[in-house]
C-alpha positions, 0 to 999 in steps of 0.5 A: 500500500503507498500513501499519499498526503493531500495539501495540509489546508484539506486536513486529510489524509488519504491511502491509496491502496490495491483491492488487496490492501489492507485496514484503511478508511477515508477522512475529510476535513470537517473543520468550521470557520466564523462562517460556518463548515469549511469550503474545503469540505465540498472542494474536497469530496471529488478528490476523496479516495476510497480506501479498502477496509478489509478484504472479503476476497480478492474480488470483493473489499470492504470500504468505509464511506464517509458520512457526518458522524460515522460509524465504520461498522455500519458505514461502509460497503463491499465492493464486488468486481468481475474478475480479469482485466477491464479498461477504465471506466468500462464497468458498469456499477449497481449500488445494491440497497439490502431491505429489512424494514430499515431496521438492525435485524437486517444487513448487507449480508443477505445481499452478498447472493445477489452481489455475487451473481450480478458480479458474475454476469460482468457488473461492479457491485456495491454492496452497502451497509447504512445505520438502521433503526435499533443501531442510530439510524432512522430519520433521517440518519439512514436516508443520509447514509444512503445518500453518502453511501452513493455519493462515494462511488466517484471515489471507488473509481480513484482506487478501482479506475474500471469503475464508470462512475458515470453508468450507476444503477441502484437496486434494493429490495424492500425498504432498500427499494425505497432508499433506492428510489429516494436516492435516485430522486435526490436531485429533485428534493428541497435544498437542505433535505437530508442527504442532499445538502453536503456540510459546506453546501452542494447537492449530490455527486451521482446521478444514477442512470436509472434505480430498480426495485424489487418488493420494493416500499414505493408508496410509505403511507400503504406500508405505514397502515400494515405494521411499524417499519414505516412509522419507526422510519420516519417517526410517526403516521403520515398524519403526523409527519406529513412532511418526512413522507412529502420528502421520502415517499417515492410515489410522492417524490417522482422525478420524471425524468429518472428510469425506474423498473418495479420488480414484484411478486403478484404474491407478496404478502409482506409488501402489496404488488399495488405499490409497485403498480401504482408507483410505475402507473404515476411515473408514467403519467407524469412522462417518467420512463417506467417499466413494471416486471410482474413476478406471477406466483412469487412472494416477498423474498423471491426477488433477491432468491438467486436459486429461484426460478424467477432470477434469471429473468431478473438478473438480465432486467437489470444487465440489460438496464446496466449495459444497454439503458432504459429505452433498450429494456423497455423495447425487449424486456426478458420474459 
């Protein structure tokens, strides 16, 4: 591993490692002067580096992500790369969002199947971890993680240059098909709403092509009235936040302008299929290319199941979205 020393006015200091390397992370100044957080901050993000945290295999390496007040054994992805020799920029990479009623029973890990198999059909993965509820997250903790968490690819490509930091998908399951959804919208959200807003001012760094989801939470206020997950999300019923829903309800919260595909199963009884459907119908509406893939007789989990016998047409859905776009899709969609 080599290391490398930014100017001292940044206050950081950055590793620079192969994907074999071993323990690092990433800093950036948060210092403040008499008129607030440092310029530096903003100036400085386009410059940050990843820096491998732990090496998982050779071809998946844990980073940690910057985040305000971070928690590296929450704040952090596994980067997944196909093997053999990629020119730079080639790559496409899906930003892989794990479910689990943004809450701390769930993690990263039950993601690493789908990351696997995505990595083994030519695409980067990142595979992130986010601070959930019972473990400091919450409103509106976990949606600014989420959001640093995708902003920190640029700096992926510095330390893995196949990276196309340009080509990104998101893709989640569940409550990560929310966080997915809501990310890919940031652009459009308020100035100042969480994990839009950098310390020194700015709005997000990735714009991605496109976001997938899958079983996804794309209507909060249908969720809220079936159990808890939503309401401890955002802290409370859409009667009584109604601005938190206004800011993180994908299906209130449409960028027309952001492709999305809806993967569902017609029997998931954990979140409705009408969710799913609603959201892609008022998308479209609005002009937003938008594409629902109905999954008949599959259930909640089936999506991110990668030995059922729906994967393989979910897998190339998203392949085909990564390498060929939207428009691609929509006009041969996998049956």
């Amino acid at each position: 591993m080599t290391e490398q020393r930014v100017a001292p006015k940044l206050g950081a200091l950055i590793l620079v490692g192969s994907l074999g390397a071993g323990v690092v992370g990433c800093t950036i100044d948060s210092r403040t002067g008499p008129g607030g957080p440092s310029a530096s901050v903003a100036a400085s993000k386009a410059r940050i580096v990843a820096r491998p945290a732990t090496t998982v295999r050779d071809d998946a390496v844990r980073y940690t992500y910057p985040a305000p007040n971070a928690d590296p054994r929450q704040n952090y992805g596994t980067l997944y790369l196909p093997r053999g020799a990629h020119a730079p920029r080639s790559l496409p990479v899906v930003v892989l969002i794990h479910g689990g009623g943004w809450r701390n029973r769930s993690s990263a890990g039950y993601m690493a199947e789908v990351a696997r198999a995505l990595q083994a059909a030519g695409l980067a993965v990142w595979n992130i971890e986010y601070r959930r509820v019972g473990s400091g997250g919450g409103w509106p903790t976990t949606f600014t993680d989420v959001g640093y968490a995708v902003d920190h690819v640029p700096a992926l490509a510095e330390a893995a240059p196949a990276l196309d930091p340009a080509n990104v998908i998101l893709v989640g399951h569940s409550a990560g098909g929310q966080l997915a959804a809501w990310a890919a919208s940031r652009r459009i959200l308020p100035p100042g709403s969480p994990g839009v807003t950098w310390p020194a001012g700015g709005g997000p760094t990735v714009t991605p092509r496109a976001f997938v989801s899958m079983a996804g939470v794309l209507d909060m206020r249908t969720s809220s009235r079936l159990n808890d997950h939503v309401r401890n999300a955002l802290g409370g019923m859409p009667d009584r936040v109604p601005e938190r829903y206004a800011l993180a309800n994908p299906i209130q919260r449409i960028d027309p302008t952001m492709p999305s595909v809806a993967i569902h199963g017609t029997k998931d009884t954990v979140v409705p299929d009408e969710e799913s459907v609603a959201f892609v119908a008022a998308a479209q509406a609005l002009g937003a290319p938008s594409l629902l893939v109905q999954l008949d007789g599959a259930n909640h989990g089936t999506p991110v199941n990668t030995r059922s016998p729906y994967w393989p047409r979910i897998q190339a859905t998203i392949v085909r979205l990564a390498n060929e776009g939207f428009d691609a899709l929509a006009a041969n969609p996998p049956r």
